[in-house]
C-alpha positions in Angstrom: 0.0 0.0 0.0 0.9 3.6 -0.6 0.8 5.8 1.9 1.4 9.7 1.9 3.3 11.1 5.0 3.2 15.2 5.1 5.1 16.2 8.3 8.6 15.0 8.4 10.2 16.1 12.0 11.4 13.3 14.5 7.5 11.8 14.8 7.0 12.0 11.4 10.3 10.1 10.4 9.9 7.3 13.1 6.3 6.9 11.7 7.7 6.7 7.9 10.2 3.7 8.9 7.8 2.2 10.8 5.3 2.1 7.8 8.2 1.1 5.3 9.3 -1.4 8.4 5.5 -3.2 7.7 6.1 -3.6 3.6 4.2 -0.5 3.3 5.9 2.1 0.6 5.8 5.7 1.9 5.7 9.3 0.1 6.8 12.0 1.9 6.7 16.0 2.3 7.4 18.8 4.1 7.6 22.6 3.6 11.1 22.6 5.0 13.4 21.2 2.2 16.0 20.6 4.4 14.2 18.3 6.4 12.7 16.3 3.7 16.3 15.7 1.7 17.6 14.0 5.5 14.6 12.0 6.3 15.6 9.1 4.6 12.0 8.8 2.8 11.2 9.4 -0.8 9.8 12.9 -1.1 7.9 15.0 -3.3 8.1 18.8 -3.5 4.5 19.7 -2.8 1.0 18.6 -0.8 -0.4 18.7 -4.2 2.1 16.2 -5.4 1.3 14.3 -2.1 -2.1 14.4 -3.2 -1.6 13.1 -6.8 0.4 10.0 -5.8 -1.5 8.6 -2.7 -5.1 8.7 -1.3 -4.6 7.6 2.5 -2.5 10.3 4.5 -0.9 10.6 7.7 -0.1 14.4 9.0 2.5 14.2 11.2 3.2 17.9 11.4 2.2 19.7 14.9 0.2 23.3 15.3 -0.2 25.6 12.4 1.9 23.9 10.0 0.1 20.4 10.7 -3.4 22.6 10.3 -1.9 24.0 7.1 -1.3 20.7 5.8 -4.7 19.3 6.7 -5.9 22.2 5.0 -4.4 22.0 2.1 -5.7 18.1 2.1 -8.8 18.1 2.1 -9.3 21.0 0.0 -7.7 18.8 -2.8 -9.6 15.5 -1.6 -13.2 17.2 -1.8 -15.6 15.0 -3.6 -12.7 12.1 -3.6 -12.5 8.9 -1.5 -9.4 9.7 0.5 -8.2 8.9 4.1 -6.6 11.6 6.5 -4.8 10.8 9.9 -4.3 13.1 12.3 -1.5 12.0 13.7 0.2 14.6 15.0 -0.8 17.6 17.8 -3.1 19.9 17.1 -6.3 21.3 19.5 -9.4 19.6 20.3 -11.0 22.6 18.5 -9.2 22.6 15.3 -9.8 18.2 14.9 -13.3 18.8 15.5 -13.9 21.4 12.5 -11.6 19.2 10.3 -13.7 16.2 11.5 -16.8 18.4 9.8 -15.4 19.5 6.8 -14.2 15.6 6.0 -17.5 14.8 6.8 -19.2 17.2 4.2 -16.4 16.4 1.8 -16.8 12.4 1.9 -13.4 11.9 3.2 -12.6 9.6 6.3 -10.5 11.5 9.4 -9.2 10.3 12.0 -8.1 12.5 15.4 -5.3 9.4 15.9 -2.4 11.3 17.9 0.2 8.7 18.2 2.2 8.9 21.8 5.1 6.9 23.6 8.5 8.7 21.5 10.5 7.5 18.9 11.6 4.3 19.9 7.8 2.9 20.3 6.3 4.2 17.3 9.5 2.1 15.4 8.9 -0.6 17.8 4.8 -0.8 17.4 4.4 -0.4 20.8 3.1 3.5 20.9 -0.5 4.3 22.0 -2.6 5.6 19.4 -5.6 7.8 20.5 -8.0 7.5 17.9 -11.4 9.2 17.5 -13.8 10.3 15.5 -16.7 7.9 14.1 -16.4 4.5 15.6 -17.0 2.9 12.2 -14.6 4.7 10.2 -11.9 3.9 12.9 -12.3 0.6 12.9 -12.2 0.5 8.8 -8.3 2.1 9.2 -7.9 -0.1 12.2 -5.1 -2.2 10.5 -3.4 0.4 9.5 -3.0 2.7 13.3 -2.4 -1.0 14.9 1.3 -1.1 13.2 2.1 2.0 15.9 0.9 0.2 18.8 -2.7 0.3 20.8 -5.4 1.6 19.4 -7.4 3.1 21.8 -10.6 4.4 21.3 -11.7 7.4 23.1 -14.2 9.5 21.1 -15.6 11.8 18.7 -13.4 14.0 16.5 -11.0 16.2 19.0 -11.4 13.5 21.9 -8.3 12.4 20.3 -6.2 15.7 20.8 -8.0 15.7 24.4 -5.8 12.2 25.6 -3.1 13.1 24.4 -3.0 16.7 26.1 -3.9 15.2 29.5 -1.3 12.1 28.7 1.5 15.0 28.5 0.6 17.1 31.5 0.7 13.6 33.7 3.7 12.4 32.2 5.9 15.5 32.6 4.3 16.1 35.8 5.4 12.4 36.4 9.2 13.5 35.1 9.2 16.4 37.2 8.3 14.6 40.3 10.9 12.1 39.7 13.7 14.4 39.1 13.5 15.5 42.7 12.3 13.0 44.4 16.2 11.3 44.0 17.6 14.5 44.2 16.9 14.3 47.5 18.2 10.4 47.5 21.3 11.8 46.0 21.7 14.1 48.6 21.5 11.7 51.3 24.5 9.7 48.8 22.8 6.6 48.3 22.8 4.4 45.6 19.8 6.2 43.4 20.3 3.3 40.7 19.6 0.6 43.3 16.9 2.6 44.5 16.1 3.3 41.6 15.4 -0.4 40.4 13.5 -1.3 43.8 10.9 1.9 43.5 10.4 -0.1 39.6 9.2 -3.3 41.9 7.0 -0.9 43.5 3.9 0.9 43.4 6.4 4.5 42.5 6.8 2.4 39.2 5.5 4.3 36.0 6.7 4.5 32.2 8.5 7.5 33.1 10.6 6.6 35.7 11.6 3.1 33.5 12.3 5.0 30.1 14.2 7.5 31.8 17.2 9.2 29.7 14.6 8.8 26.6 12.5 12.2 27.5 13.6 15.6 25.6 12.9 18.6 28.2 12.9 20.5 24.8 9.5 19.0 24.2 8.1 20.0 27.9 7.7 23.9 27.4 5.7 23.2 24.2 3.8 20.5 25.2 2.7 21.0 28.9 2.3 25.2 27.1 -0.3 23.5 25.3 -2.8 21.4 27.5 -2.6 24.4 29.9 -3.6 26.9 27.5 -6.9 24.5 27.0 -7.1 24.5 30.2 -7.2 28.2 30.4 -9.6 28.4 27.4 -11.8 26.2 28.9 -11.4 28.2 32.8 -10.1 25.3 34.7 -7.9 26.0 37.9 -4.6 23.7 37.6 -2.1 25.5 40.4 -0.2 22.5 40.7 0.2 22.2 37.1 1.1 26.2 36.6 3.7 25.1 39.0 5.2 22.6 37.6 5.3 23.7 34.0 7.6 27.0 35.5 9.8 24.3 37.1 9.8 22.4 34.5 11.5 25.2 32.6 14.5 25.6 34.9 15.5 22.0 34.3 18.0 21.2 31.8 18.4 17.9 29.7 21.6 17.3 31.4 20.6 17.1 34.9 17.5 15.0 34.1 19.9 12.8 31.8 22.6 12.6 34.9 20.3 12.0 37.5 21.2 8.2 37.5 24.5 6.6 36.8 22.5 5.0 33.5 25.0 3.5 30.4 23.9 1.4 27.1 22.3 -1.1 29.3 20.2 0.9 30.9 19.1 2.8 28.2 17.0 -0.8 26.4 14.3 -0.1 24.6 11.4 -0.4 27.0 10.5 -4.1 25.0 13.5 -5.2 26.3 13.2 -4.8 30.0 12.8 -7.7 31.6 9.4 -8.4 33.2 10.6 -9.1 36.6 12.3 -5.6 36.7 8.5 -3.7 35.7 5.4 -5.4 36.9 3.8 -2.3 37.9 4.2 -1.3 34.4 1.7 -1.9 31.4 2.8 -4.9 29.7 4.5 -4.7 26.3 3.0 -6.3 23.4 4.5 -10.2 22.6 2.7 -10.4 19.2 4.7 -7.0 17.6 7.3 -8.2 14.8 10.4 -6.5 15.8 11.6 -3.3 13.3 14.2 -4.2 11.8 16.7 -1.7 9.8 19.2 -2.4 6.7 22.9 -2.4 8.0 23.2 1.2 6.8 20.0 2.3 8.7 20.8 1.0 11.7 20.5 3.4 14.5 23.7 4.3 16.4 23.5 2.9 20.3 23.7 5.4 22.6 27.0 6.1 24.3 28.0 6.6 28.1 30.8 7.5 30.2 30.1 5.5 32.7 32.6 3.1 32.3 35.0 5.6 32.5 34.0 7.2 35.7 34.1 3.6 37.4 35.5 4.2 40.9 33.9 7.8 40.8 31.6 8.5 43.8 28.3 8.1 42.9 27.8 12.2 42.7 31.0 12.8 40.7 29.5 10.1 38.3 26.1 11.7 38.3 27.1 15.6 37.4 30.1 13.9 34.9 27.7 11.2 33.2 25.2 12.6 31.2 23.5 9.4 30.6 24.0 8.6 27.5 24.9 10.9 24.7 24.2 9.6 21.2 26.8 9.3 18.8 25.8 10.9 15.2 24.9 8.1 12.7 26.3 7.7 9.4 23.0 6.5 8.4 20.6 8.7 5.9 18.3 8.5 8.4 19.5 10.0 11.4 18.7 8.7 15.0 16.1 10.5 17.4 15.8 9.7 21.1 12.5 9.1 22.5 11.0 11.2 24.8 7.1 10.0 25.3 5.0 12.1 23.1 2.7 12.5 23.0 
């Protein structure tokens, strides 16, 4: 199947290999040229070019560019059996009116925001909040359950909705964890050990297993967002007001060295062992691993740790920044999960 992918930035790329990963061929755009010539996809110069050669889309793109693209979609589509995904993040509001006009225009949409990061879009293992009419979802079922879950939640915009309370709980969840073993550090324990025993325990949560994956890039942008729904829609969220300025003062280095973490540590979260998570929800056994060419191969991420061995356990921590990816030599360069939502 050929399947049109506008939007080409770190989602949008994982999304394209995982789709070429499944047997599926992908066409790609996006407005910034530099960005389509390094994503590794074929590409075409324009949405109307999109448009020519496919008639099921994914838009990957976030805010006004992914509404741009959208736009331009289903202005092209009208009166034309097509398929749009919305698989990137855009407001409740904006899915909803889209939702309508695909409606009037006899063109399925789906609100499907795909979240989890890089690594588990690739890996299949992402949650996919879909909405919009139940029907129609299930029609494109086959083709959101190569990203993971497919969860319904909704009409049109309910989509958006998950995904915007799924980002205020899990950088809420970051933030919370970041100080919580500060404070272990300060008392100079072993924060790994402890880190592992709190995983066996009812602490345990995605966030705290994946972490060195998150980008604290992502936070202002994202936890910006569901609060200015929340404002929109005059809901009180003081703890969340909070947390989004402290959130801001944090850089990705001392989240990164907050535990002594090398290659091992840094698994893809499929590759945890079960014993180590039970808390957490369990990964899919059925997925069919991703697997790359030996030139696409993503470059393992690289620690210090071993250098630092005999280092106390805070010289480690404020040396070590977890685990600093090498640059590939791959077209397709390597992105590090954060969950995204």
């Amino acid at each position: 199947m050929k399947i049109g992918l506008a939007g080409l930035g770190h989602s949008g790329r994982a999304i394209g290999r995982r789709l070429v990963s499944a047997g599926h061929r992908v066409v790609g755009y996006d407005p910034d040229v530099a960005i389509a010539a390094t994503s590794g996809l074929r590409t075409v110069e324009s949405a109307a070019r999109l448009h020519d050669e496919c008639t099921i889309h994914l838009v990957a793109s976030d805010g006004h560019q992914g509404c741009q693209l959208l736009e331009e979609l289903l202005l092209m589509f009208s009166g034309v059996s097509a398929t749009l995904f919305i698989a990137g993040a855009i407001s409740a509001e904006e899915a909803h009116a889209f939702a309508l006009a695909a409606e009037g225009a006899g063109i399925d949409l789906v609100d499907a925001p795909i979240v989890g990061g890089i690594d588990a879009i690739e890996a299949g293992t992402a949650a996919v909040f879909a909405a919009g009419d139940e029907a129609t979802v299930n029609r494109h079922r086959d083709i959101l359950s190569l990203f993971g879950s497919v969860l319904y939640v909704g009409q049109a915009g309910s989509g958006q909705v998950a995904r915007t309370v799924n980002d205020l709980v899990y950088w809420s969840n970051t933030l919370a964890i970041y100080e919580a073993f500060s404070v272990a550090r300060a008392c100079e324990d072993d924060v790994s050990r402890i880190r592992q025993a709190v995983l066996q325990a009812n602490g345990a949560s995605v966030a705290l297993r994946d972490w060195g994956r998150e980008r604290v890039t992502e936070a202002a942008a994202e936890t910006g967002a569901a609060l200015d729904l929340a404002r929109a829609l005059q809901v009180d969220t003081p703890f969340l007001d909070r947390a989004r300025e402290l959130l801001n003062r944090v850089t990705q280095d001392q989240l990164s060295g907050l535990f002594n973490l090398g290659i091992a540590d840094l698994r893809s979260p499929r590759d945890i062992p079960s014993e180590v998570a039970p808390m957490l929800p369990a990964q899919p056994e059925d997925e069919t691993p991703v697997t790359f060419a030996p030139d696409e191969a993503p470059a393992e991420p690289v620690g210090d740790a071993a250098a630092l061995e005999g280092a106390s356990t805070s010289a480690a921590a404020a040396l070590n920044t977890g685990a600093a990816d090498e640059e590939p030599d791959a077209a397709i360069p390597e992105e590090r999960a954060s969950v995204s939502r």
